[in-house]
Structure formats: C-alpha cells, structure tokens
N, C-alpha and C positions, 0 to 999 in steps of 0.2 A: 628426494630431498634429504639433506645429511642433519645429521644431530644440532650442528653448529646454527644452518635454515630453521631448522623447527626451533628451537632456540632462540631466536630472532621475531620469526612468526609471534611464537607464543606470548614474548615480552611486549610486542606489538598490541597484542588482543587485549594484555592486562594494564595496559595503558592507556586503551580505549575505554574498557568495564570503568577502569578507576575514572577518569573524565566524564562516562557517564554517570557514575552514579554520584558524583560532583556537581553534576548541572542538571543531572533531573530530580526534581519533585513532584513525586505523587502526588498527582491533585484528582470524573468517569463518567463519561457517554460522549459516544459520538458526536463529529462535527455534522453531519448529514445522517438520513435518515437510514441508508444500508449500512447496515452491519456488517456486510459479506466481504466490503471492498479489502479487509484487512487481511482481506485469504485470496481474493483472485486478484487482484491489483494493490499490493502494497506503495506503488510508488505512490498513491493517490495519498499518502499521510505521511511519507518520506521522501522530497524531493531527491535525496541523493542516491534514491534505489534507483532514479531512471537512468538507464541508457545502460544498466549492470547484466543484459542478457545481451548476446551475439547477435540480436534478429530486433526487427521491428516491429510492433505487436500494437494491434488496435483493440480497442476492449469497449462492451457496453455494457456497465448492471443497472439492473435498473430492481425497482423494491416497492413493495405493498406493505403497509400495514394499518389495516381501516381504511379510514378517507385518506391517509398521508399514503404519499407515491413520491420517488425520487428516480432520477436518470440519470447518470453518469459516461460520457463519451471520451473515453483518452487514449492519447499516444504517445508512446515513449519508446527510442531508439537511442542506439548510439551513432555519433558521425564517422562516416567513413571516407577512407582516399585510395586511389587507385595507384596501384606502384606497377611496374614493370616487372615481368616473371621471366618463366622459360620458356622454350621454344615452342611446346605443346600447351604453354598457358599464359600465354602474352600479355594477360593482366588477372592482377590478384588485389580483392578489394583486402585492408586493411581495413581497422577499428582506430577511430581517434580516441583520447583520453577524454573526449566532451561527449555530454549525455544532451539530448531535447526528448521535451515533454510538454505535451498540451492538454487540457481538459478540460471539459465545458459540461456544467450541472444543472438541475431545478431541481431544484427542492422544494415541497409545497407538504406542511405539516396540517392542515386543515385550520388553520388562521392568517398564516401567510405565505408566500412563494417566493425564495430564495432563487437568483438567477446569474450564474457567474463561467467568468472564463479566466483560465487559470494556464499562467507557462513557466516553467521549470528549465533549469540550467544545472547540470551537476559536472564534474570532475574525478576522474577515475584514476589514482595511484598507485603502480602494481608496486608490491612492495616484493617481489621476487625476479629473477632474471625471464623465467621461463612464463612468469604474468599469469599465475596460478591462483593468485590471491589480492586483494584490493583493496585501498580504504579511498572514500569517495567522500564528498562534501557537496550539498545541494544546497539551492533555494528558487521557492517557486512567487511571483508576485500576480497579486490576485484582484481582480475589479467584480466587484456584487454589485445586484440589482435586487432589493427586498420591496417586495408591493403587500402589503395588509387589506384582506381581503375582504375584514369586515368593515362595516362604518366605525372607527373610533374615536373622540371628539377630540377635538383640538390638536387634533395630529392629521398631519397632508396626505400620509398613507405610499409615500414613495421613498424611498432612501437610497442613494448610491455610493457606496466606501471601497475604499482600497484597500488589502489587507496583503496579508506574508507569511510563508512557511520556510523555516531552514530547516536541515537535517545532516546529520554524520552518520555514514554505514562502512562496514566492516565485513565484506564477503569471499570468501574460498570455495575450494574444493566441496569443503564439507561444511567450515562452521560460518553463522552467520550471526551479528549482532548490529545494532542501531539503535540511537535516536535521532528525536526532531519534536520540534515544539509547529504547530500549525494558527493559524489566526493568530497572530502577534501582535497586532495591535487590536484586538478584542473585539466588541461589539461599540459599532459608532452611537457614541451620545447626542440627543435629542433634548437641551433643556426643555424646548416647547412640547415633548411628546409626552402621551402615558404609555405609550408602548416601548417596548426594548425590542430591537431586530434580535433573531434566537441564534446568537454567531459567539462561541467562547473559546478563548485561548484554550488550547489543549494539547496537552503532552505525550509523547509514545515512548516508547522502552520494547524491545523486542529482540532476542535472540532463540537462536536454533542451531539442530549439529542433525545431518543427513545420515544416517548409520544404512549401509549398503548387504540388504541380506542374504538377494542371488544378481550374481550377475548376467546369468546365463539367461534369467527370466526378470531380469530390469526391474525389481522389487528392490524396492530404497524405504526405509521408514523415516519421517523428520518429525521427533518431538521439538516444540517450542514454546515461549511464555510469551505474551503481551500485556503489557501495563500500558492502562489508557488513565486520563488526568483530566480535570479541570481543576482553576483556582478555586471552585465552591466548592471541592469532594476533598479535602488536602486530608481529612483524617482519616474518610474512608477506604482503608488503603487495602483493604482486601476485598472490596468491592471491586477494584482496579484491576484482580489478577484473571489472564484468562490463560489459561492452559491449551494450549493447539496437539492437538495428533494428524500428520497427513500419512497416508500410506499410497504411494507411488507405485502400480503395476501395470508396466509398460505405458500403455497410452491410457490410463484409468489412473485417476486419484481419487480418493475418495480419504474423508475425515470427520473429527469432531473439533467440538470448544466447549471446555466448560467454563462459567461462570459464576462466579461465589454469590452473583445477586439474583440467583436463583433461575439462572437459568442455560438451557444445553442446544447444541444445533448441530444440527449435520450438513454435509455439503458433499460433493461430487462432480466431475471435470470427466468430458472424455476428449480426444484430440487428434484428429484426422490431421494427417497432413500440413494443412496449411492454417486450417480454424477450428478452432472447438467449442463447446457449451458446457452450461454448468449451473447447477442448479444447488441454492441456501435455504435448511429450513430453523429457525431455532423458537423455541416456546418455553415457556417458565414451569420447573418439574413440580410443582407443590400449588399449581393454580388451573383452576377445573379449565378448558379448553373456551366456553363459554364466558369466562371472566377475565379471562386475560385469551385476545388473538394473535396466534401466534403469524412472527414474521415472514415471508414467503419473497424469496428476490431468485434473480435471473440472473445468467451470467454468458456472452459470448464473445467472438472475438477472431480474428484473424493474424498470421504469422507470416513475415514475411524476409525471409534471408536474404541479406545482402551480397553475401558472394555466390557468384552465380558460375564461377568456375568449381565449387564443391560440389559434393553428392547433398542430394536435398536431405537436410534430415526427416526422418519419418513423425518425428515429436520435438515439440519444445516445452522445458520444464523451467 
C-alpha cells in the first residue's frame, strides 16, 4: 500500500473515531447476563461485525451466575456467489458485500426469563482496490418473549415487544474500531404493571490494533478498549471502561479484561480445525470469593469455509 492509500485509510478512520464519538454517549452493564459474548462473539452487540470473517461460524455461550443462567445460539456469515474460474478450478465461490446473522437467547435472571430471536443484515464497503480493509453498517430486528416468574399483583406476568440494534464497524488488516447502540427502543412500558421487563438501551464503543510479534510461530498480540453504556450510568463513565488483552498463539488465545468496577476475567479459545471451545472466568478483586460469586460461562462453536476449491485453513481468528 503506497503513502498516498495509507493516507486515504487513515483520513477514513479519523472520520469514523470523530462520528463516533459524536454519537456515542457514555451511558454500564450488559444487555444479557454473559459477559463473555464481547470476547467470543462480538457480532452479538454489533450487528455490522456479522458476515466480516471469510467463513461461517456457529457459536454457543452459555453462563452461570447463582440461580441466573443464559444461552446464547448464533450464526453469522457472509453471502457468497459462484463465478466461473480456470480449467483446474471450474468454480470459485466469491464473498458478497452482505452479511446474515441470527441468534436466539434465554435469559433467566432468577425473577424472570427473557426469550428472544434475533436477525441481523450488515453491508461490507471495501474501501481499498485489493479489499483489505472495510467499513460496514449493520442492523439487527428483534422479537422478546419476558415471562415473570414470580406471582406479582396486578401484572399478567407475560410480555411480547419488538426491539432493534444498529451498529457502524471499521475493520482491516490490523486496526479495528466500532459502534452500535442495541435495544432501541428500551424496555416496553406496562401502565398496568409494577414490574419493568429488565431490557435497557445500551451503548458500545470499541476499538483495537493486532501488533504481529512472530510470524514464523503465528503470535499476534491485540490490545483493545470497550465502553459499554446505559441511559442510567451517563456519569459513570469510568465504570464503562474495560481494557481487553488477547494474545494469539497459533490455534491458542488466551486473555484478560479489566474493569474499573472492580472487577478482572480471564478467558481462553483453543481451535481445531473446523470448531473450537472456550472457557470465561471473571470475579471482583477486592470481594472475598464468598460474598461476591464469581462468573463462570462456556464458550464453543463450529467453522465453516465456504470455498471449498481452497486449502482448509487450519484456524479461524
């Protein structure tokens, strides 16, 4: 890439940063109860990350903490078309510029059980000749099902709403940045209820740069930041910051997060071939083991390459 590309790139990125940080407001905590999803599945809070890797990738986390348990089921690929090749490869699939994505949750906090399916549309803009680098634009539309699971009076204890996530992403070679706002139209109002379904608008902000340290032995290190939001947390804004470290060696990832509200996780991926596993742990560093339990989620998943006139890759990252 010449001076003049990188130059172009660049002005690109800083025009994205400046746009987001135009439209995001700091507002903290997750929309569901795993934590993890924002390490092994980002598309699940970015709709425009789906369909941004080569392959079609199934994934399930699922998460513990106490009596609350969540499950998470999704797939995200990009569309492909077959063109006509050469004489020893008579067909070559192509990558379209559209992304699909689908996911289907429960959620169950230990008062009620969130139940939803969720599909995703994004669009992929190479903004280079050679389609090295990207800017995408997603949105996912979403149909919930909330059941309350205790007796609460004067409330029917069933709710069904429709809700929406957009998102803008920005990804290359190496550097990668994004927003997205999720649940858009908030939590459905019940004049007749005392209960609130537990569903809030919230905000992402996230970027990263991959720094490459052997090539010979596939060691990549990716610092990154994530800022997560709600409307109730807009001042707590260092609450919001979570710091990521992955370290990429060969088919092994492994990292941390920390978190300024006190608390730190670690996590791990290994990745065979075609599907991997992966295991989240994080707990709060200043609260005895006993008073605070710490959170424990799963993580696996399958890979599936569409062009099938290639050499398989041995990994997907």
């Amino acid at each position: 890439m010449n001076l003049k590309s990188n130059r172009q790139v660049t002005s690109r990125i800083l025009l994205i940063l400046v746009f987001a940080f135009s439209f995001f407001v700091v507002k903290g905590q997750t929309f569901l109860n795993p934590v993890s999803f924002w390490v092994f599945s980002p598309y699940i809070y970015n709709p425009a990350i789906v369909g941004s890797r080569d392959f079609l990738s199934v994934n399930l986390d699922v998460a513990f903490l106490g009596s609350s348990n969540t499950q998470i089921i999704s797939e995200n690929s990009r569309i492909t078309k077959t063109r006509s090749g050469y004489f020893s490869s008579p067909e070559i699939t192509a990558y379209r510029n559209i992304g699909l994505g689908v996911s289907f949750f429960n959620d169950f906090d230990g008062l009620s059980r969130n139940v939803g399916l969720s599909t995703s549309l994004s669009y992929h803009i190479p903004l280079n000749t050679r389609k090295l680098s990207f800017l995408s634009f997603g949105v996912s539309v979403k149909g919930e099902y909330n059941t309350v699971t205790s007796v609460v009076e004067n409330f029917s204890g069933k709710t069904f709403y429709a809700n929406m996530d957009i998102g803008i992403y920005y990804y290359g070679t190496n550097f990668f940045t994004g927003i997205s706002e999720i649940n858009m139209r908030g939590s459905p109002w019940n004049p007749d209820s005392v209960f609130k379904v537990p569903v809030a608008r919230e905000y992402f902000f996230t970027a990263g740069y991959k720094i490459l340290l052997s090539r010979s032995l596939n060691i990549v290190l990716e610092p990154s930041v994530l800022f997560v939001a709600t409307d109730s947390a807009f001042r707590k804004i260092g609450n919001n910051i979570n710091p990521v470290i992955k370290l990429y060696l060969d088919d092994y990832c492994i990292g941390t997060a920390f978190n300024s509200n006190g608390r730190i996780s670690f996590f791990g991926q290994f990745r065979y071939p075609r599907f991997y596993v992966g295991a989240f742990y994080e707990f709060a560093r200043k609260t005895a083991f006993y008073k605070n339990k710490p959170t424990i989620e799963f993580n696996m998943g399958i890979n599936i390459q569409n062009d099938k006139t290639r050499i398989t890759k041995h990994s997907h990252w």
